[in-house]
Wavefront OBJ file of the C-alpha trace (Angstrom):
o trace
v 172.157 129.210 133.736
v 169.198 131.718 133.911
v 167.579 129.825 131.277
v 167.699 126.498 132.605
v 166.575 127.726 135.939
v 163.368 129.356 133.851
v 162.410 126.449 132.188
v 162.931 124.195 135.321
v 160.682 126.551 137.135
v 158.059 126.156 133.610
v 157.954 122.628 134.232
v 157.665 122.843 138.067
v 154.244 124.743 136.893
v 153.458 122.461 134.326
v 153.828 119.466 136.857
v 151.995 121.302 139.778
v 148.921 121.905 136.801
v 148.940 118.579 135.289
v 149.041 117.212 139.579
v 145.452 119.535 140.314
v 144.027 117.897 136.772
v 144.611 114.544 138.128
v 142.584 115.843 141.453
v 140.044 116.708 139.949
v 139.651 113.597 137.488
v 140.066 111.506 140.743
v 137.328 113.402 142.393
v 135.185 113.229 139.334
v 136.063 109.751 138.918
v 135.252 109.086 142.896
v 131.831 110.759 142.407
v 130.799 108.809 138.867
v 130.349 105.470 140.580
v 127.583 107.152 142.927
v 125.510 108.523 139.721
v 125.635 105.192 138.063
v 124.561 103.674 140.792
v 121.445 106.279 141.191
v 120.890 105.443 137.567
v 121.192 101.628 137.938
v 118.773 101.494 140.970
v 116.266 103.995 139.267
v 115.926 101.581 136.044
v 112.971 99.167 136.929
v 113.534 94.955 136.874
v 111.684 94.961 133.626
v 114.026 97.673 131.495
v 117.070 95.811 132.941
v 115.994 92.630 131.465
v 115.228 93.658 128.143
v 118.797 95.586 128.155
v 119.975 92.043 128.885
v 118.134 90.277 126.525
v 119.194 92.905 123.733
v 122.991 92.180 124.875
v 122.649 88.703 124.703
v 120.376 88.484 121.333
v 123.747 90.411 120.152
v 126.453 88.030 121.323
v 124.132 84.989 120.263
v 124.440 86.459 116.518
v 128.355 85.594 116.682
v 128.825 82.895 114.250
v 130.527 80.391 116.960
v 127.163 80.861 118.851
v 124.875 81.268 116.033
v 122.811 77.745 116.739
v 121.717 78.632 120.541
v 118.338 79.859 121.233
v 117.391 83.575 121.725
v 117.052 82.046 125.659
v 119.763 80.385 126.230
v 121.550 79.226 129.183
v 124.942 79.234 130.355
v 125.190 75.373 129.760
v 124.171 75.609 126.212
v 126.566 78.273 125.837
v 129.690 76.180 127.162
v 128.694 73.157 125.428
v 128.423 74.735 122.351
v 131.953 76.255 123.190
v 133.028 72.675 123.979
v 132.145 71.401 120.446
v 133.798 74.441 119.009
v 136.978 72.641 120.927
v 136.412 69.483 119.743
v 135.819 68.060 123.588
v 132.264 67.594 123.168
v 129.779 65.734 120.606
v 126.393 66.354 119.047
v 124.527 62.590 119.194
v 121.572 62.838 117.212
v 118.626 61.083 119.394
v 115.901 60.384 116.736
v 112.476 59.844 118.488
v 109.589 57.483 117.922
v 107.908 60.430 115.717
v 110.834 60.945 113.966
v 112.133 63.892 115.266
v 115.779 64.231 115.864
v 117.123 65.727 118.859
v 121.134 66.821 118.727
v 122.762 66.247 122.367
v 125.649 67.323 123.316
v 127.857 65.448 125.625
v 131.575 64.978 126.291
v 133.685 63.075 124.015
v 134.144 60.243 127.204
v 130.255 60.486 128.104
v 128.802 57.147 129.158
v 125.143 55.895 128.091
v 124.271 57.492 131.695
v 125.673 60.863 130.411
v 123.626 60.687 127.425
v 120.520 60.272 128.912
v 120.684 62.788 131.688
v 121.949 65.070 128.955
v 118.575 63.589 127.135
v 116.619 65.295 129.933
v 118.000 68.469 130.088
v 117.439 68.985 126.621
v 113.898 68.228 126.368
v 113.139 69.920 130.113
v 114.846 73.067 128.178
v 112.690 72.504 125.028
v 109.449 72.255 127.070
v 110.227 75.242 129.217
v 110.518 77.272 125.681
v 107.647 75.989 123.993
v 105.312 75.203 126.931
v 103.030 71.756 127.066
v 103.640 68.919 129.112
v 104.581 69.892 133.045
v 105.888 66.837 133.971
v 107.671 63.018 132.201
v 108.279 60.060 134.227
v 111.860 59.400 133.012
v 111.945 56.415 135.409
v 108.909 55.442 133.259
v 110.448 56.377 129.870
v 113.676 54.201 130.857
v 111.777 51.200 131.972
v 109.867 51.644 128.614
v 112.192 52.552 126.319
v 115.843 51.481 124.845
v 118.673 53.816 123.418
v 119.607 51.809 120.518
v 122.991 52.177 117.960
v 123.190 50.330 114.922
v 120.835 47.506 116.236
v 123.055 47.577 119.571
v 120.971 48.304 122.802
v 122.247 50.217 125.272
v 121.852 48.855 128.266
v 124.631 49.298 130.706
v 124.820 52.956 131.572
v 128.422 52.721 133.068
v 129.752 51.940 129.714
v 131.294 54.839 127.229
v 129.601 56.161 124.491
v 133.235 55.046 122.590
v 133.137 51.850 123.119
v 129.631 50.924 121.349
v 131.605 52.960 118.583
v 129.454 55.974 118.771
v 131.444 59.087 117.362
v 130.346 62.607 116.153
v 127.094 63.306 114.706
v 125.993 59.092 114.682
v 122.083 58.633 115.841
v 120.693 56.655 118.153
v 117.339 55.652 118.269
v 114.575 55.216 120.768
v 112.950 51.841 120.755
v 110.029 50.856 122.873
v 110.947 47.805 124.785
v 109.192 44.555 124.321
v 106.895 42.807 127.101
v 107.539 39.976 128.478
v 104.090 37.942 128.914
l 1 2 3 4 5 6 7 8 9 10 11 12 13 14 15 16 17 18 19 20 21 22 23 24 25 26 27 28 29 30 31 32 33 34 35 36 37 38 39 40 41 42 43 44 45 46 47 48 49 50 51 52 53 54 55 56 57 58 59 60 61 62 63 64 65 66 67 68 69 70 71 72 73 74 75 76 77 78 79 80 81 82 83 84 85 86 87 88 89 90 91 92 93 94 95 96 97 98 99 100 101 102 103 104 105 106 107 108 109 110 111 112 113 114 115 116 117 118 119 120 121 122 123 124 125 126 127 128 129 130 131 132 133 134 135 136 137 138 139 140 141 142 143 144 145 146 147 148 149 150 151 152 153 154 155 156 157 158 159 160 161 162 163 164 165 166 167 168 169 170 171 172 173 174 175 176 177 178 179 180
């Protein structure tokens, strides 16, 4: 009986330690948040976006991501999520010159989709690489055609699906003809 009233009054000391450790890692804990914050405010605008930049140069490295720009934005990074999930599409816009742009757009895009999807990518592309400020797109739609497989596409209401475009098919620009 002695014994078991000893070790009961160990543990009562034990507990009543352990209780004062958890005090003081509360108060320690309650105090951190204030030094971080000194430290966050004290790092200038310039450090903190380099940090950034580091952090996201490392998460663009990840295979799934691999394809995105050092700069990228948070709609690149969902669409290229999207294709991972098979609810998106790369169409391959081939330009005059011959360069190919890959746009992404929803599996159930319409010709509308396409386009405005069109100007994001090359507003994105000129913001990167500098040059022109400013493009008519009213202008390059009045002069210009998105054509499939000899098929214009005129009616921007209508699905990418049903002028059979799929995955990875191109579609070309073509310069409209005058009428005299």
């Amino acid at each position: 009986m002695m014994e078991q009233e000893t070790d009961e009054g160990e543990n009562r000391l034990q507990d009543s330690h352990s209780h004062s450790e958890v005090k003081e890692e509360k108060l320690a804990d309650e105090t951190a948040p204030d030094a971080e914050e000194e430290d966050e405010e004290s790092l200038p605008h310039s450090e903190i976006l380099d940090i950034f930049e580091e952090g996201l140069a490392r998460l663009v490295q990840d295979p799934l991501l691999c394809d995105l720009p050092i700069q990228v934005t948070l709609e690149e990074v969902n669409s290229q999520i999207a294709l991972e999930y098979g609810q998106a599409m790369t169409v391959k816009v081939v330009k005059a010159d011959g360069e190919i742009m890959p746009i992404v757009v929803v599996q159930n895009a319409t010709v509308l989709d396409l386009k405005k999807a069109i100007r994001r990518f090359m507003e994105l592309k000129q913001q990167r690489e500098g040059g022109v400020k400013h493009v008519s797109w009213r202008y390059v739609w009045r002069t210009y055609y998105l054509v499939f497989q000899g098929e214009k596409l005129e009616d921007d209401s209508i699905r990418l699906k049903d002028y059979g475009i799929r995955n990875r098919d191109e579609v070309m620009f073509m310069k409209k003809l005058r009428k005299k």
